[in-house]
TIDREN-601108 format. One record per residue (C-alpha): residue in one letter; y, x, z. Coordinates in Angstrom, 3 decimals, always signed. Each point is the difference from the previous one (the first is absolute). Layout:
BEGIN
type,py,px,pz
a,Y,X,Z
...
! end
This chain:
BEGIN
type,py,px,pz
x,+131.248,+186.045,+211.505
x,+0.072,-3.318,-2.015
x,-2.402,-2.807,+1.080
x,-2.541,-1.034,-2.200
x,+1.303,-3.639,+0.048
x,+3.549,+1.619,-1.472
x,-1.862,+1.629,-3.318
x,-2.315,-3.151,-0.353
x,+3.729,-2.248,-0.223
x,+0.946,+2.653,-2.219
x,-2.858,-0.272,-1.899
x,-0.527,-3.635,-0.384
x,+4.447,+0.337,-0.962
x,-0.655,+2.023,-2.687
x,-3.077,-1.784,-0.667
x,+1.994,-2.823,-0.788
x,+2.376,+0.902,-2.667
x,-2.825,+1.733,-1.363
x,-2.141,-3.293,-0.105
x,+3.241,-2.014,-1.959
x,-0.327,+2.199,-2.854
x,-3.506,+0.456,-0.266
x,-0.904,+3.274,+0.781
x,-2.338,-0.221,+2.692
x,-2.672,-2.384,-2.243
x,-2.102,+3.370,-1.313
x,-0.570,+0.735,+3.591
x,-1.183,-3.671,+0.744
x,-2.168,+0.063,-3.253
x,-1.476,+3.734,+0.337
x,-3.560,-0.468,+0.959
x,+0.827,+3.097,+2.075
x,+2.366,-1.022,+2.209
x,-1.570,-0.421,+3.771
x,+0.100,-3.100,+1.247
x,+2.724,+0.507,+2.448
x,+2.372,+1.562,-2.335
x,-0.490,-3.317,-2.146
x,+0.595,-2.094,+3.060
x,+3.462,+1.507,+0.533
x,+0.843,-0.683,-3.361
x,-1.105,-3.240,-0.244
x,+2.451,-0.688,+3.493
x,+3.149,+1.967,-1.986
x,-0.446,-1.989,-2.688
x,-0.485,-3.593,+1.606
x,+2.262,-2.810,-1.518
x,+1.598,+2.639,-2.318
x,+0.550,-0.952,-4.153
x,-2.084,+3.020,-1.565
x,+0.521,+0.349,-3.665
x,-2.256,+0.773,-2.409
x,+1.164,+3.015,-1.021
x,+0.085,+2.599,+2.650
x,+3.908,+1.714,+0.123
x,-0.942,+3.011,+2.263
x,+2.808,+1.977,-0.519
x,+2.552,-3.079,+0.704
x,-1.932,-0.189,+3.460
x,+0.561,+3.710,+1.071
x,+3.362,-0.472,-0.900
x,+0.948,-3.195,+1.910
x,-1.466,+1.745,+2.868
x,+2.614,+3.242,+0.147
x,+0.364,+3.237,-0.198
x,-3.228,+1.388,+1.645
x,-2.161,-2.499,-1.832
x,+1.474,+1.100,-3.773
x,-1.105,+3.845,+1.234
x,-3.075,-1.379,+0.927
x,-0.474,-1.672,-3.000
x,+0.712,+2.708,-2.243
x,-2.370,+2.086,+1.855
x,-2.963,-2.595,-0.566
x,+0.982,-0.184,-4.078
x,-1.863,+3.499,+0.503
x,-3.011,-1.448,+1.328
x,-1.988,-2.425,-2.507
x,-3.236,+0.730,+2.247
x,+1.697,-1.450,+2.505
x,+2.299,-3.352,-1.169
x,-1.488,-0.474,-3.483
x,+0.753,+1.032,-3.405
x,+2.390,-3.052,-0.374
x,+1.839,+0.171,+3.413
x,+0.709,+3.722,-0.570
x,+1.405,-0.735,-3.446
x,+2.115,-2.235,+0.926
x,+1.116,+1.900,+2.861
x,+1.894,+2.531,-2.287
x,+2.189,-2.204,-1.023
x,+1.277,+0.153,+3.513
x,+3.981,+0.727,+0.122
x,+0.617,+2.413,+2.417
x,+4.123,-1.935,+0.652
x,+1.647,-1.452,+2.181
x,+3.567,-1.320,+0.614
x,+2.090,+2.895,+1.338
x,+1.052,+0.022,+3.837
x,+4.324,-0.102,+0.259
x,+1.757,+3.372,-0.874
x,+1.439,+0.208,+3.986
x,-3.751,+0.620,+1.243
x,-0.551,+2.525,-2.673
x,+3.083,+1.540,+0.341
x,-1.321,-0.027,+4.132
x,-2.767,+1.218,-0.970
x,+0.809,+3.391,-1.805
x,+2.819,+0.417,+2.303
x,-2.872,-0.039,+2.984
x,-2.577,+1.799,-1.804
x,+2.211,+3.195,-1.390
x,+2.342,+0.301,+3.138
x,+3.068,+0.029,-1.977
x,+2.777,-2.933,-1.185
x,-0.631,-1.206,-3.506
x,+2.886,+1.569,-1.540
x,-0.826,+3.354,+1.234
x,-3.122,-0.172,-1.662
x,+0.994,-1.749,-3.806
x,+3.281,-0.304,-2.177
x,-1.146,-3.582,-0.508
x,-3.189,-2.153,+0.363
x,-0.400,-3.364,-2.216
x,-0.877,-2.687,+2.283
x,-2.348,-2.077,-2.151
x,-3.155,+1.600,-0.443
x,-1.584,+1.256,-3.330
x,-3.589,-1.243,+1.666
x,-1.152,-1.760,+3.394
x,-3.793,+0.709,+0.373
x,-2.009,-1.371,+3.140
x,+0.493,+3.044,+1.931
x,+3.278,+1.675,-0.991
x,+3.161,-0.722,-2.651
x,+1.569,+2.645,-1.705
x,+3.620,+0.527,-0.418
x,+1.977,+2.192,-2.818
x,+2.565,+2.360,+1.619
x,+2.471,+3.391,-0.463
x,-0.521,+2.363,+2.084
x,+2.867,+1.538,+1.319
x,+0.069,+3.194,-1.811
x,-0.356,-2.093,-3.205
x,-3.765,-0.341,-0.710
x,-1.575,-3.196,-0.788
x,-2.768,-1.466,+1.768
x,-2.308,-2.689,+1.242
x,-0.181,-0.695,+3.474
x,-3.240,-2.036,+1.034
x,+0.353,-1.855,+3.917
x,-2.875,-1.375,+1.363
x,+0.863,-3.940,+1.116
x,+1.230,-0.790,+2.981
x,-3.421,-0.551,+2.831
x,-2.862,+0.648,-2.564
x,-1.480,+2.165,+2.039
x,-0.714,-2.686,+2.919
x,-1.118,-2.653,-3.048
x,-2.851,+2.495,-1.026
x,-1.012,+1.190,+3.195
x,-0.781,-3.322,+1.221
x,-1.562,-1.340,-3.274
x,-2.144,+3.739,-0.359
x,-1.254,-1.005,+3.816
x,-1.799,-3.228,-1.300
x,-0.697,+1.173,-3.320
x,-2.417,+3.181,+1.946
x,-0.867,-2.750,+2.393
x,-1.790,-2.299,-2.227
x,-1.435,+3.104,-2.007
x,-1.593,+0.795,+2.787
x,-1.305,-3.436,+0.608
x,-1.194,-0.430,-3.554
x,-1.682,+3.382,+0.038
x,-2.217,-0.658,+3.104
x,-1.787,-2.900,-2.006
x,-1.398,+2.184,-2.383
x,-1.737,-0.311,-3.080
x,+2.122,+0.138,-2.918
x,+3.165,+0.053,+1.958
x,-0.964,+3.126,+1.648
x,-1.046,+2.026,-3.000
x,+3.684,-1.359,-1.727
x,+1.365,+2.362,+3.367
x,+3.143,-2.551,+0.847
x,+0.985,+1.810,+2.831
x,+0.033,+3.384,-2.282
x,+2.235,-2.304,-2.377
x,+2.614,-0.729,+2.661
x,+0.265,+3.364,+1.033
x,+0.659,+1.560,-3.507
x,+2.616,-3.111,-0.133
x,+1.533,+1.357,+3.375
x,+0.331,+3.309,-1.429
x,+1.387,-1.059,-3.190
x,+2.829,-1.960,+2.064
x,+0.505,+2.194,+2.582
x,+1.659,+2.613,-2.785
x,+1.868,-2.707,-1.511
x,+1.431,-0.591,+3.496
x,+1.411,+3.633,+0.164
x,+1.901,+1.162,-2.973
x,-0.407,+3.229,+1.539
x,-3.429,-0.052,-1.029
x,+0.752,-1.358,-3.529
x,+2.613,+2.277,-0.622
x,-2.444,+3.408,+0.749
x,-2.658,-1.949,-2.455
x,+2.541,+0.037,-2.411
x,+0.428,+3.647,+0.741
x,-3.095,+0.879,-0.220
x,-0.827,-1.765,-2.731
x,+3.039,+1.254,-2.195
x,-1.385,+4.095,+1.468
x,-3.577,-1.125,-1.402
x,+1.322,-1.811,-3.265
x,+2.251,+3.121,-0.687
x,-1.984,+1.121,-3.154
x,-0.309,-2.791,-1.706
x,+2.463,-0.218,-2.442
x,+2.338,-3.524,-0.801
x,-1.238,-1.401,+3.344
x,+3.282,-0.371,+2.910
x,+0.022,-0.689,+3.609
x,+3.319,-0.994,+1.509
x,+1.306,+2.458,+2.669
x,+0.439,-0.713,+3.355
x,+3.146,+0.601,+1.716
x,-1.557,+0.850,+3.667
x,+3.659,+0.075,+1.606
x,+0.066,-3.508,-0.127
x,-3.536,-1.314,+0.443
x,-1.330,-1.076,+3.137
x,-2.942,-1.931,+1.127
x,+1.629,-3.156,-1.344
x,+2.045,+0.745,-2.927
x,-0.747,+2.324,-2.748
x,+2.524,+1.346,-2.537
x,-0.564,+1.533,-3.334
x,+0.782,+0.706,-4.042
x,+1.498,-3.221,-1.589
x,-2.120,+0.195,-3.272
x,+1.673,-1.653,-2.737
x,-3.386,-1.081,-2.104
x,-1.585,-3.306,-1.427
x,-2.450,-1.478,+1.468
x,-3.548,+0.530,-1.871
x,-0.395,-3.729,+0.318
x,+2.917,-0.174,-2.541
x,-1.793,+0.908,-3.393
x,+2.700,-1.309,-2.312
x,+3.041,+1.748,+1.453
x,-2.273,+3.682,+0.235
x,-0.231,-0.741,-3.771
x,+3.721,-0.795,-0.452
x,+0.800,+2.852,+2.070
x,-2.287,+2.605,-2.337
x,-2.954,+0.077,+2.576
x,-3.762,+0.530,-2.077
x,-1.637,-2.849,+2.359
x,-3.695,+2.133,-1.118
x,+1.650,+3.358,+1.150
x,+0.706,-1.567,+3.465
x,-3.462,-1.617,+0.459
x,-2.145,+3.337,-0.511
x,+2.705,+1.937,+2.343
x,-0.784,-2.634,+2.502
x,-3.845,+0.144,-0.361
x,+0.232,+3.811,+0.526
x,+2.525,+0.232,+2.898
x,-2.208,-2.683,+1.793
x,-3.102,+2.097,-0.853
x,+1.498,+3.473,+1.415
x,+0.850,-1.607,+2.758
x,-2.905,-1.763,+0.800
x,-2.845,+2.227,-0.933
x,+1.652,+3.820,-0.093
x,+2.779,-0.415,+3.116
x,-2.063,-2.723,+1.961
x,+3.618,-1.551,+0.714
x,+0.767,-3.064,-1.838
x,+2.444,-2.604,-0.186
x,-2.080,-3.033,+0.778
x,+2.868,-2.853,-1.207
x,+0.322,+0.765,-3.639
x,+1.098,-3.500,-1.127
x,+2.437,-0.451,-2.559
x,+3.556,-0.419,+2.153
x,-0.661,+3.478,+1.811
x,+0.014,+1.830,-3.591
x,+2.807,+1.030,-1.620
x,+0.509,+1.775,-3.515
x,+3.282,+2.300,+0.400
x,+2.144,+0.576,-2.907
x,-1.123,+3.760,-0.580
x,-3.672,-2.013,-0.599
x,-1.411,+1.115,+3.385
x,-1.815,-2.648,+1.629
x,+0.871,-0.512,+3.529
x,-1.523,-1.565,+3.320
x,+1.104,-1.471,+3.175
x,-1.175,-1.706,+2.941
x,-2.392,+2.173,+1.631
x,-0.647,-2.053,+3.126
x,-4.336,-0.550,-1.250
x,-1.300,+3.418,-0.639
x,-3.223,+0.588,-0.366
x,-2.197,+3.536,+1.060
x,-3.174,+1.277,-1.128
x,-2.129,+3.265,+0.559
x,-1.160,+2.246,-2.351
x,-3.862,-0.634,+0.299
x,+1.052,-4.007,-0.251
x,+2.190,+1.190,-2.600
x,-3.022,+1.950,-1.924
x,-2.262,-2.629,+0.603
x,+2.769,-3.162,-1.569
x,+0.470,+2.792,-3.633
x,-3.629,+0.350,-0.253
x,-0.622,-3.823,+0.438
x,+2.710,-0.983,-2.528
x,-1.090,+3.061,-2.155
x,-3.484,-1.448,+0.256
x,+0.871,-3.692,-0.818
x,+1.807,+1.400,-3.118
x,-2.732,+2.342,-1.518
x,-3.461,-2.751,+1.220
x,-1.375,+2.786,+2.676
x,-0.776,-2.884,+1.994
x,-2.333,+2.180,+1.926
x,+2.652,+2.635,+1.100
x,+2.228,-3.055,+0.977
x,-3.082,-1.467,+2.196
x,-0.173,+3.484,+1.477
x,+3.127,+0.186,+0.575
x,+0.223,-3.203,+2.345
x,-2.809,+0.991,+1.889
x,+1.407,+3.933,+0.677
x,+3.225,-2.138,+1.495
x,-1.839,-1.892,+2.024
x,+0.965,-3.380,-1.801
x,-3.201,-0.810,-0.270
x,-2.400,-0.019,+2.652
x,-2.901,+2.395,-0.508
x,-2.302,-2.929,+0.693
x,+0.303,-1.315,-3.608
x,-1.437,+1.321,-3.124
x,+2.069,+2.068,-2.358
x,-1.746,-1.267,-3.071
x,+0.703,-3.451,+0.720
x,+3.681,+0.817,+0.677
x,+0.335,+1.671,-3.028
x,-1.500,-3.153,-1.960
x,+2.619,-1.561,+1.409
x,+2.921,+2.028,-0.530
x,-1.323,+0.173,-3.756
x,+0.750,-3.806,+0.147
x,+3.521,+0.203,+0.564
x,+0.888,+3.061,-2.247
x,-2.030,-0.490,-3.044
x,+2.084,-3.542,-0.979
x,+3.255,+1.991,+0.399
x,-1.438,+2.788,-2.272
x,-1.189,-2.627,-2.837
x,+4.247,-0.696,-0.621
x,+1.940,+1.198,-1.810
x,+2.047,+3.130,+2.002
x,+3.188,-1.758,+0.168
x,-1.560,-2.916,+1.668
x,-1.368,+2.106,+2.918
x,+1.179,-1.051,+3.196
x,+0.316,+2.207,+3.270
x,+0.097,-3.185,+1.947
x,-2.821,-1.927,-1.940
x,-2.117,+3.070,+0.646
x,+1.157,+0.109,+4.283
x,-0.540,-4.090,-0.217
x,-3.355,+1.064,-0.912
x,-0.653,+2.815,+2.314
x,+1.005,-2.276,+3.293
x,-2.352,-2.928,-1.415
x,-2.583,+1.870,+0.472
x,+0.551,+1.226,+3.843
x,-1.237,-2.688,+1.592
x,-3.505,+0.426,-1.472
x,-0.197,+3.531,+1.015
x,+1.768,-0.260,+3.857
x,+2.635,+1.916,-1.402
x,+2.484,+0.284,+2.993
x,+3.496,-0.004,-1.290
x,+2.005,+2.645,-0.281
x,+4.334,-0.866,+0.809
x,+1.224,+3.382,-1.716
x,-2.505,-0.462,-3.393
x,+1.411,-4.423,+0.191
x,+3.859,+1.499,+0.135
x,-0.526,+2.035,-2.606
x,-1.965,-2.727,-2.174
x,+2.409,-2.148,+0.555
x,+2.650,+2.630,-1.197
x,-2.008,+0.788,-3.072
x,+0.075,-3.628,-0.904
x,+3.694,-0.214,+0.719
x,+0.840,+3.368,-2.329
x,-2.825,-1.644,-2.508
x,+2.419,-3.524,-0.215
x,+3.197,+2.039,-0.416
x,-1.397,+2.380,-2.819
x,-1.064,-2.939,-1.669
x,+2.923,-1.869,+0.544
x,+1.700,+2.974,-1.810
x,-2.345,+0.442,-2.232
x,-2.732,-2.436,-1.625
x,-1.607,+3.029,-1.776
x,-0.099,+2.376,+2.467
x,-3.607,+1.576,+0.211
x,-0.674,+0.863,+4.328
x,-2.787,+1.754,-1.160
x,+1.762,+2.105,-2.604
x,+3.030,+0.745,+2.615
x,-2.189,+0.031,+3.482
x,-3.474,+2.301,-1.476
x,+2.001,+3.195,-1.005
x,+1.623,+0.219,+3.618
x,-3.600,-1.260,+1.739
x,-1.890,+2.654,-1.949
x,+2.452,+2.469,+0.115
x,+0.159,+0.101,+3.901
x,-3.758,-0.446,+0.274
x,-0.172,+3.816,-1.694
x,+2.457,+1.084,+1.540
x,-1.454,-1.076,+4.082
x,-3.775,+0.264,-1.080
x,-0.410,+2.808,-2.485
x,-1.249,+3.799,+0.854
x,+3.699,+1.048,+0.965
x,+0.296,-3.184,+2.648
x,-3.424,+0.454,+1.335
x,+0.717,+3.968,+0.890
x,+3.298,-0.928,+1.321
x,-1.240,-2.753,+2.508
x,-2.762,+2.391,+1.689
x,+2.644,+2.834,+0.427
x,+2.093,-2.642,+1.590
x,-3.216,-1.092,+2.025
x,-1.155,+3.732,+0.561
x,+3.618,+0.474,+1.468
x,+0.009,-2.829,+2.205
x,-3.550,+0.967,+1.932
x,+1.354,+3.526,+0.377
x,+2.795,-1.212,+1.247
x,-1.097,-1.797,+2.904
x,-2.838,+2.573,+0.423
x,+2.426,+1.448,+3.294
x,-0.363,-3.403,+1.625
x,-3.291,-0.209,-0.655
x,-0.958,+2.891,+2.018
x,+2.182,-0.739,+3.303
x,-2.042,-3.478,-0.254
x,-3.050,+1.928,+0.233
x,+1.066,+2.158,+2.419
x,+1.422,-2.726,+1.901
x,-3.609,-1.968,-0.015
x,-1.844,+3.521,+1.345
x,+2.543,+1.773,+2.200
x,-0.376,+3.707,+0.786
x,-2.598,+1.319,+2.828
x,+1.657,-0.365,+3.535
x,+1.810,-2.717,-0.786
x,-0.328,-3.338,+2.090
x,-2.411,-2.137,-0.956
x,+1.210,-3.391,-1.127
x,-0.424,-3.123,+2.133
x,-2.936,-1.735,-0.431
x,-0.248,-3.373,-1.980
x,+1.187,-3.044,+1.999
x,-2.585,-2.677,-0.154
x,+1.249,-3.496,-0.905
x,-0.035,-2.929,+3.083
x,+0.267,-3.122,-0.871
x,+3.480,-0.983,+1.713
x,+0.217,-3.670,+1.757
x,+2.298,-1.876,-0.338
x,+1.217,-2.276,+3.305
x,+3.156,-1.420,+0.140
x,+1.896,-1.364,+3.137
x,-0.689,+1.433,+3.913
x,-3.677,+0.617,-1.178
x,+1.441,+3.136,-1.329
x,+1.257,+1.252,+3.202
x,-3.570,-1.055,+1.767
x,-1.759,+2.194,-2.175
x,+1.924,+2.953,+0.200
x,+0.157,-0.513,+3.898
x,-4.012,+0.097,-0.008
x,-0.356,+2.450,-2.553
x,+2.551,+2.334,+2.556
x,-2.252,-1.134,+2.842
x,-2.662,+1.537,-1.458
x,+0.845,+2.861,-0.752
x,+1.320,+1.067,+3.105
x,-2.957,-0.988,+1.423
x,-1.972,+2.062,-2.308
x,+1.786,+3.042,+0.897
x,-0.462,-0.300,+3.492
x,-3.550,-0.450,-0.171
x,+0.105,+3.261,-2.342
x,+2.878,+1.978,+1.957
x,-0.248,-1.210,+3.455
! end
């Protein structure tokens, strides 16, 4: 196990660079902050040149590989770093120079048990993208197919597993101060970080999300998932479908190339909203350069390494909310929170829906086209601090998401209406999960279930009163307090407690 003294040098490393470009001056500044959190900034930043204008997402990058995952994980969190340090934070550019062609070559040689040229016709050495964690490669498979093949960098996995150890550490520290800290649930962040990164670390893992998520995404029409060949993916290196497409982020060439830029938007807005509210399975890294548009007009998707997974009550609970926000039932929506547990029942629904009312009625005053999904989540989380609204990680992916799809649509499309494209689908499923036919569906399913385990319930019973003649059951052992003695005072005491015993029985015996 690592010493504390390691993840403090860490710390106060990282610290550092952080300090140079400004990024650790909210902490110093939040009233907030405990006192011994400030400390340790002030000593990381001592003698550095701050600038004035924080460049957060510069910092994570100087740091490495770990700290740009990090970093992009936190852009999901304005509760936690701030409004302006999460902006800024998705600017973050998820690239790095590649690693030499021999160690990848190594590398997929090692990981699929087979020379290169057994495997591909040909491989191009340069890559057509190095990210942080992996680079990906365009190669012919040997029977003719093209494909990508995505190779995690040489030792990434011992760079995150030692930064993840100090990153949990000093959750935990900042956690057992309490107060605000606490309620913010840093330890809870670093674990739903861990997760995310632990998938991205096995392609195995992102290539059955991609699976899955192309099974779940099969009836929705004009929306593609690349396939995965599984013969030659392994826990480093993943191959699938080359898909020859333009990038969404390329809005002049989709034109040139007979794309309808509006078309595209709403058929991203709806594949994000089946898979986020009817299949609970969503792609959680919807940015611009994992989105393709194919020349049949399909739009595809890539990258599946974030996903993120909700239930169906959360999932009920997030259509009646946004459903809510959209039609002013602010009471429903304060209901709502408090049925989820949200909100703790100490506070007063009345006051929480004044407050909710707050946020949505400004958004309902514009003019539809100038609703925004985000604006209306900025609002939502401004208001959890009030109420001791613990957060939630699966509900901040998924806002995050929505903002992401929001800035993509709109980047598409100025004109596009969220409401007009997102309220059909929210409504639609809402019917469909919590009408008459949905109701008497879910109580034969629950019906079902208690019959079912109705068997086991009865050899419990008969377990707790066994049949007459049977032996009795041992009686209760009563708890002793056991001492503990260390050293040749151990064998002293069971010597005398031997002693007398013995002499006990021959008094009783003799």
């Amino acid at each position: 196990m690592t010493r504390p003294s390691v993840h403090l040098w860490r710390l106060l490393k990282w610290g550092r660079t952080l300090a140079r470009h400004g990024a650790l001056t909210g902490i110093e500044r939040d009233p907030l902050t405990p006192p011994r959190v400030r400390r340790l900034v002030r000593l990381a930043r001592f003698g550095a040149r701050v600038p004035r204008q924080p460049r957060y997402a510069d910092a994570f990058q100087a740091i490495g590989p770990a700290a740009i995952k990090l970093g992009q994980s936190l852009a999901t969190r304005p509760d936690l770093v701030g409004e302006v340090a999460a902006h800024d934070l998705l600017r973050l550019q998820d690239a790095l120079p590649p690693a030499p062609f021999e160690q990848i070559r190594d590398s997929i040689e090692t990981a699929l048990g087979k020379p290169i040229e057994a495997l591909f016709q040909s491989i191009d050495p340069d890559p057509v993208g190095a990210a942080s964690i992996a680079q990906v490669h365009k190669a012919v498979t040997t029977d003719g197919r093209t494909v990508a093949v995505k190779v995690l960098r040489p030792g990434i996995e011992d760079d995150f597993a030692e930064a993840l150890e100090t990153y949990e550490w000093a959750a935990a520290q900042a956690e057992s101060l309490g107060g605000e800290i606490a309620r913010l649930r840093p330890r809870l962040v670093i674990a739903t970080f861990r997760q995310w990164t632990m998938r991205e670390l096995d392609l195995r893992r992102e290539a059955a999300s991609a699976s899955e998520l192309a099974e779940a995404m099969a009836a929705e029409p004009g929306y593609h998932i690349p396939t995965i060949d599984w013969q030659r993916t392994a826990r480093r290196v993943m191959t699938l479908e080359w898909l020859d497409g333009i990038k969404l982020s390329k809005r002049d060439a989709l034109i040139e190339a007979g794309h309808d830029p509006a078309i595209l938007a709403a058929r991203l807005v709806r594949a994000f909203l089946r898979q986020a509210i009817a299949e609970g399975f969503f792609h959680a890294d919807l940015h611009q350069g994992n989105l393709f548009a194919l020349p049949n007009g399909d739009l595809a998707a890539i990258d599946f390494g974030i996903m993120g997974r909700i239930n169906r009550q959360a999932r009920m609970w997030l259509a009646e909310i946004l459903y809510g926000l959209l039609t002013g039932n602010y009471r429903r929506v304060a209901e709502i929170h408090f049925e989820a547990g949200y909100v703790p029942a100490h506070h007063n629904v009345d006051e929480f829906t004044t407050a909710l009312r707050a946020v949505g009625e400004p958004i309902r005053g514009l003019p539809v086209k100038d609703v925004s999904i985000g604006q209306m989540l900025d609002g939502l989380f401004a208001i959890t601090r009030d109420f001791d609204m613990q957060t939630q990680p699966h509900l901040l992916l998924l806002q995050k998401t929505m903002v992401m799809v929001e800035g993509v649509a709109q980047s598409l499309d100025p004109d596009i209406n969220m409401w007009d494209v997102s309220g059909p689908f929210v409504k639609e499923w809402l019917r469909t999960e919590l009408g008459p036919e949905a109701m008497v569906a879910d109580r034969l399913i629950q019906d079902f279930r208690t019959l079912r385990n109705l068997p086991d319930l009865i050899r419990r019973i008969e377990a707790q009163y066994p049949k007459p003649g049977a032996a009795p059951p041992p009686p209760p052992l009563r708890e002793v307090e056991v001492i503990r003695i260390g050293g040749g005072w151990r064998y002293a005491v069971v010597a005398a407690l031997a002693a007398g015993a013995g002499a006990a029985a021959m008094a009783v015996f003799g």
